[in-house]
Legacy VTK file of the C-alpha trace (Angstrom):
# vtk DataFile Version 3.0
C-alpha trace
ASCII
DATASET POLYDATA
POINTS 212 float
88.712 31.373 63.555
89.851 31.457 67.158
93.373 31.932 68.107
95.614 29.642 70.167
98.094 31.865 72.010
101.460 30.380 72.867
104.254 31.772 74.981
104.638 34.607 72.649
103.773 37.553 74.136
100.801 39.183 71.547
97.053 39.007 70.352
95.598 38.898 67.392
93.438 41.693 66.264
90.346 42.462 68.234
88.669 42.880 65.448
88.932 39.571 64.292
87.088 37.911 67.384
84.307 35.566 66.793
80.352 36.709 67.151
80.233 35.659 70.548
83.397 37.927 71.317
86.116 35.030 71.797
89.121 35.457 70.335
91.842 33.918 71.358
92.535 30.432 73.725
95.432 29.437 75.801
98.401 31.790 77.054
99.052 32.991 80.546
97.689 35.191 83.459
101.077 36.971 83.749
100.849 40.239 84.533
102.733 41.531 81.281
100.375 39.347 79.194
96.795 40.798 81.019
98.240 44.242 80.558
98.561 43.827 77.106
95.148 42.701 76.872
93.582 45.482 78.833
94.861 47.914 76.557
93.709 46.372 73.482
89.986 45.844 74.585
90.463 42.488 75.746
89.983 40.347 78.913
89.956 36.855 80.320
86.664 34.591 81.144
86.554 31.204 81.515
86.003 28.528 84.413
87.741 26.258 86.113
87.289 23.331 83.564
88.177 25.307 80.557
91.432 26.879 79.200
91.877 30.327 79.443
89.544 31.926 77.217
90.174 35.901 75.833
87.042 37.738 75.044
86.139 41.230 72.488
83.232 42.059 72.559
81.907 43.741 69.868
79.808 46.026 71.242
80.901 47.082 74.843
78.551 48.247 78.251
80.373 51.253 79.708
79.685 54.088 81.806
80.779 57.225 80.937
81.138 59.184 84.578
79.634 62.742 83.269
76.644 60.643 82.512
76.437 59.104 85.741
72.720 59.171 86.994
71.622 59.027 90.328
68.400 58.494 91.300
66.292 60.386 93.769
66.085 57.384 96.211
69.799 57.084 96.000
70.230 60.689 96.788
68.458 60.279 99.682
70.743 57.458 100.960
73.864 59.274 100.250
72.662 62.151 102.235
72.032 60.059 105.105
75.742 58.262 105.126
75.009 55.219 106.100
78.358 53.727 104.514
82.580 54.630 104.475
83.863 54.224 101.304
87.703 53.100 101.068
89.623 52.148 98.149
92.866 49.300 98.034
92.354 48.262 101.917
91.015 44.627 101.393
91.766 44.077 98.089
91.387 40.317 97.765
88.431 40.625 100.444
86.705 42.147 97.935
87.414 39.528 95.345
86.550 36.473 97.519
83.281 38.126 97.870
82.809 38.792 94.403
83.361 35.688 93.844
80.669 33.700 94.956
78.421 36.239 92.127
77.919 34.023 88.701
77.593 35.641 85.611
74.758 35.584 83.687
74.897 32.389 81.600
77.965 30.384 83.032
77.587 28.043 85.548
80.116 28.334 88.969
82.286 31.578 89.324
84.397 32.804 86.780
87.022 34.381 89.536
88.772 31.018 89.661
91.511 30.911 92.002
94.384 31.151 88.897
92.260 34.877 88.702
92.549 35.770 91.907
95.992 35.433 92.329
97.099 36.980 88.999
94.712 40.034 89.986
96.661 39.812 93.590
99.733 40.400 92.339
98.634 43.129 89.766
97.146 44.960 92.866
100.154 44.367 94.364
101.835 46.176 91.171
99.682 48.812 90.982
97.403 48.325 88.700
94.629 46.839 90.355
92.667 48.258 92.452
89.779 47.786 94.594
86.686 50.166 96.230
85.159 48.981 99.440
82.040 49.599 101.183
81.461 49.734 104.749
78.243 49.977 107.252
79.461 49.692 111.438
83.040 48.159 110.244
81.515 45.587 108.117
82.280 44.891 104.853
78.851 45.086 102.915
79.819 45.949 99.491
82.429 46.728 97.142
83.692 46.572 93.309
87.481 45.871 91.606
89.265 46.553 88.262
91.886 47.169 86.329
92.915 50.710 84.990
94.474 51.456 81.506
95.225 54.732 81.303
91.973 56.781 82.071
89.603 53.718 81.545
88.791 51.605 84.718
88.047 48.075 83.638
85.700 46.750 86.288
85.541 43.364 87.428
83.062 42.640 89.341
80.895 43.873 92.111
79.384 42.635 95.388
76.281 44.028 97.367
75.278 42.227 100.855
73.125 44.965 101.521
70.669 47.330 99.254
72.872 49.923 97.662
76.106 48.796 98.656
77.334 48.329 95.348
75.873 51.280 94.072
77.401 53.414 96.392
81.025 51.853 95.299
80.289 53.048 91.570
79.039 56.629 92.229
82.356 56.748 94.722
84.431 56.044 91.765
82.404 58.066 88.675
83.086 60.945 91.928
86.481 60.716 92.131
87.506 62.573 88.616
90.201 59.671 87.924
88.513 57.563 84.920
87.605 58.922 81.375
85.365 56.082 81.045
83.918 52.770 83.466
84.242 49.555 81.230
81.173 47.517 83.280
81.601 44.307 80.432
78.355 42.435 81.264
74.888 44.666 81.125
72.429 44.683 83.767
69.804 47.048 84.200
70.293 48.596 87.001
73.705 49.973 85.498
71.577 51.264 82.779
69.271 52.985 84.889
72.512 54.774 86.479
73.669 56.156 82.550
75.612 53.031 81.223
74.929 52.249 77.565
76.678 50.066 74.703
79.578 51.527 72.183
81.053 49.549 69.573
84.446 48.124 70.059
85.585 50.719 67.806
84.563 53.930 69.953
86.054 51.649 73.209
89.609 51.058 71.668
89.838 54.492 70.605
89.070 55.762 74.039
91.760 53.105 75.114
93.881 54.134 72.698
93.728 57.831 73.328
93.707 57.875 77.043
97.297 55.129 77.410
99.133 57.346 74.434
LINES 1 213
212 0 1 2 3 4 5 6 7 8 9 10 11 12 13 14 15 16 17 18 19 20 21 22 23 24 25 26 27 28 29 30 31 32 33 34 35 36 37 38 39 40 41 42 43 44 45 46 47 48 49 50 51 52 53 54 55 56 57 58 59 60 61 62 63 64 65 66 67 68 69 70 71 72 73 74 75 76 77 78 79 80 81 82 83 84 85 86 87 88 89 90 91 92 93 94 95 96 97 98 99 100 101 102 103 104 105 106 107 108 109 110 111 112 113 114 115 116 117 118 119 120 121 122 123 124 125 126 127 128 129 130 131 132 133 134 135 136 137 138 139 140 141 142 143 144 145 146 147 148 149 150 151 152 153 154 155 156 157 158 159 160 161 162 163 164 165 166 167 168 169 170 171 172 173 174 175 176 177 178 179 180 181 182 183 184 185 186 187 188 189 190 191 192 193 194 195 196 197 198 199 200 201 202 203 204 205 206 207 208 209 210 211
């Protein structure tokens, strides 16, 4: 059974999301209302021709950033500095770019422009935030999320160049902030740098423990 959410501001229980992870249909991007979802395991995906659609997984892709790996390869490239890493100076920059990437399975961008500006103004409010990767003053690559407590929620990520990207998630694993790196969609080159699945179980506790 999905959910239709009305003005109220609530979910139902996570646990009670369909196979596919949907939950719940309808509702807002209001700042108060994507909070609450963040800190219950649950976030917004849907295009521009759909309503807004609210998604829990049951299994989830994270990265835990003690079991970050970095490669040899990538080692070498960090050594050799070809980038500047910044966080929060271009925050919608970073989204525009992201952007134009389509996940895996949906046709056009997901980032509609009703997600960009609710993310806007929770950067704006704090709790958005943004890393951003540089090579001679260009912007080459970069990622953006949401934190909860000590659980970064990312986004999405760009790369216009090899291991821009890349560098953006070691620079945040590196900074000691985040418990845990939600990364939502699996690829495998984020499981070649230590992500894995948990159940939706293990990533609400984390949630749970981290915002209490």
């Amino acid at each position: 059974m999905i959910f239709r959410l009305d003005e109220r501001l609530l979910f139902p229980a996570p646990e009670l999301a369909e196979e596919d992870g949907l939950l719940a249909i309808g509702g807002d991007l209001s700042t108060d209302r994507l909070l609450l979802a963040y800190q219950n395991g649950i976030f917004p995906w849907y295009s521009d021709d759909e309503p807004i659609l609210w998604y829990s997984p049951h299994e989830r892709f994270v990265l835990y950033p003690q079991e970050l790996k970095i490669s040899k390869s990538m080692k070498r490239v960090l050594r050799s500095e070809p980038f500047r890493v910044t966080t929060n100076t271009c925050f919608n920059d970073v989204v525009a770019a992201c952007s134009s990437i389509q996940r895996e399975g949906q046709d056009g961008t997901w980032i509609t422009d009703d997600m960009k500006a609710a993310y806007a103004k929770l950067h704006s409010e704090g709790h958005a935030h943004s890393v951003e990767v540089w090579q001679d003053d260009r912007l080459v690559g970069g990622l953006y999320g949401v934190h909860t407590g000590d659980v970064f929620c990312g986004e999405s990520m760009f790369s216009r160049v090899s291991n821009a990207s890349k560098t953006a998630l070691i620079w945040l694993c590196n900074t000691g902030r985040y418990k845990l790196i939600d990364c939502q969609v699996y690829t495998e080159h984020l499981e070649s740098m230590g992500a894995r699945m948990i159940s939706r179980e293990e990533y609400i506790g984390v949630l749970h423990k981290t915002t209490a």
